[in-house]
N, C-alpha and C positions, 0 to 999 in steps of 0.2 A: 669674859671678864679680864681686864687688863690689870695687873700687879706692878704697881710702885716698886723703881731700884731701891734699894738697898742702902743710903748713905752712910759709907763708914770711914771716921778718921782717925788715923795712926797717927801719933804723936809722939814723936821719938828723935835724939840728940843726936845716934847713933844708926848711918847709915842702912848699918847691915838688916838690922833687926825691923827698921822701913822694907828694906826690900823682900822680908822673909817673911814678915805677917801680911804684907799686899800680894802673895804669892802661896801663901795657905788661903789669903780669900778667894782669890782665882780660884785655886783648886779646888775649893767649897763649891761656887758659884757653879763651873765647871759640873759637878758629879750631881748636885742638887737641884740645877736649871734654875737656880732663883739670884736675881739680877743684882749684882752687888756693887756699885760705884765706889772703890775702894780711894779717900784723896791723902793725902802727907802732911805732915808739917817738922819741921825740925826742930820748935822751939814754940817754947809756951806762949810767946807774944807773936807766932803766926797762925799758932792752933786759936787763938781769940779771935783773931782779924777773919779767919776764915768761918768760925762759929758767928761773927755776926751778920757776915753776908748767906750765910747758908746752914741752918741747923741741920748737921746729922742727925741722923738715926740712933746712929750707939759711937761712942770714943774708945778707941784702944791707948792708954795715956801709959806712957811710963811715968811713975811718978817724983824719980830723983833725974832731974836735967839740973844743968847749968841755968843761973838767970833766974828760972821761974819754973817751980812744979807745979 
């Protein structure tokens, strides 16, 4: 039986905090063997654009950005 990745999108203004929670899903993914395609966005009007081409699984949203929460 083959299991479906994992799609998960980090939604964040703030570089660092991108690079910190795609790297606690590594490390999940990593110790749990369960496949996680972790993708980014920087801003609420690319985290849409990419929710229309592609629905995730689950959204990690900050929710005070510039622009658009």
């Amino acid at each position: 039986m083959s299991s479906k990745a994992l799609d998960i999108l980090v939604v964040d203004d703030d570089s660092i905090n991108i690079k910190f929670l795609t790297a606690v899903l590594a490390s999940v993914a990593k110790q749990t063997g369960v496949d996680i395609n972790a993708v980014s966005a920087a801003s609420g009007q690319e985290a849409l654009a990419i929710v229309e081409s592609n629905t995730p699984d689950m959204i990690l949203l900050d929710v005070m950005m510039p622009g658009m929460d």
